[in-house]
C-alpha positions as CSV (number, residue, x, y, z in Angstrom):
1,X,0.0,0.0,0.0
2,X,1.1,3.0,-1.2
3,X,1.7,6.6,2.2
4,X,0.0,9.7,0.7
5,X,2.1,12.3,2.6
6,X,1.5,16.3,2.0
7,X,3.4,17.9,-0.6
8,X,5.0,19.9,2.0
9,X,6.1,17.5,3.9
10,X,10.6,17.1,2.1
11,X,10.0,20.8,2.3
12,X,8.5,21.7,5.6
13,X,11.9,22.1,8.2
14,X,13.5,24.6,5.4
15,X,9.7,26.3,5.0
16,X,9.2,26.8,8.9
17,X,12.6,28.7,8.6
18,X,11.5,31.4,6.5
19,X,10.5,34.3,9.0
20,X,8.9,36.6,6.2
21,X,5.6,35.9,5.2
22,X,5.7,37.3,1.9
23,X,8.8,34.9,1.1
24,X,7.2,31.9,2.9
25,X,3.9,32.4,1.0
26,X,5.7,32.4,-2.7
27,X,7.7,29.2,-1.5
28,X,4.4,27.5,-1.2
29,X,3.0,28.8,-4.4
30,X,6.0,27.9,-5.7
31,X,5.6,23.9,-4.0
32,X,2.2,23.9,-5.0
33,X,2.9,25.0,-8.8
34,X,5.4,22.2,-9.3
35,X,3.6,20.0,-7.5
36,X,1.9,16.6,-9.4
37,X,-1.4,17.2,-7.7
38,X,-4.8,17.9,-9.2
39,X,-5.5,21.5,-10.3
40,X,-8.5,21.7,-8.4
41,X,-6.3,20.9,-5.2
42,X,-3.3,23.3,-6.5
43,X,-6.4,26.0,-6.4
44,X,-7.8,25.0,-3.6
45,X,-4.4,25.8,-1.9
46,X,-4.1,28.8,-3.6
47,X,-7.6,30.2,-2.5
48,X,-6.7,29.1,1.0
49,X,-3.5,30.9,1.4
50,X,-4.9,33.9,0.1
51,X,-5.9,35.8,3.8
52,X,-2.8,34.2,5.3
53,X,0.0,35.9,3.0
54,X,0.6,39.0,5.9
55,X,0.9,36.2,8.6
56,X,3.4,33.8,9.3
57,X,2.1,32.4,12.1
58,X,-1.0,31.5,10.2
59,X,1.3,30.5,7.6
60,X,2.6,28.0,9.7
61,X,-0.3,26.6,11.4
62,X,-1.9,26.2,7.9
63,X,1.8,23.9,6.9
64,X,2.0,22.2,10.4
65,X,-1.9,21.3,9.8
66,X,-1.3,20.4,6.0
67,X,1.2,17.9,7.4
68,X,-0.8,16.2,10.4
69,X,-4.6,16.2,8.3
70,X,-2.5,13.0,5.7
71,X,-1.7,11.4,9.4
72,X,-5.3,11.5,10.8
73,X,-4.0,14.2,13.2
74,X,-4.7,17.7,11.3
75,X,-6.4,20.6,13.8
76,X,-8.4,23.8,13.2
């Protein structure tokens, strides 16, 4: 059987380094764009991000919770 993990997750200790928002949000737009995922998911993600780009803790959360929802564990 085949682990689904988040498309974040090779990227997310260099990603929860970045301390500007504006940088961490076009590093995830960036992930997302090169991403194999479906187009609706890539603008899901996009739509999502959207009233987070001024705030890196948001930011974070958003990438911490992106990375626990394909364990089962993900919060709100």
């Amino acid at each position: 059987m085949k682990t689904i993990t988040s498309i974040f997750y090779n990227h997310y200790n260099s990603l929860m380094e970045i301390s500007e928002p504006s940088v961490l949000t076009e590093e995830i737009k960036n992930i997302t764009k090169n991403s194999i995922i479906k187009d609706t998911d890539k603008r899901k993600i996009a739509y999502q991000l959207e009233p987070l780009k001024d705030n890196l803790s948001k930011l974070q959360k958003y990438l911490t919770n992106s990375m626990l929802t394909y364990q089962g564990l993900g919060v709100k």
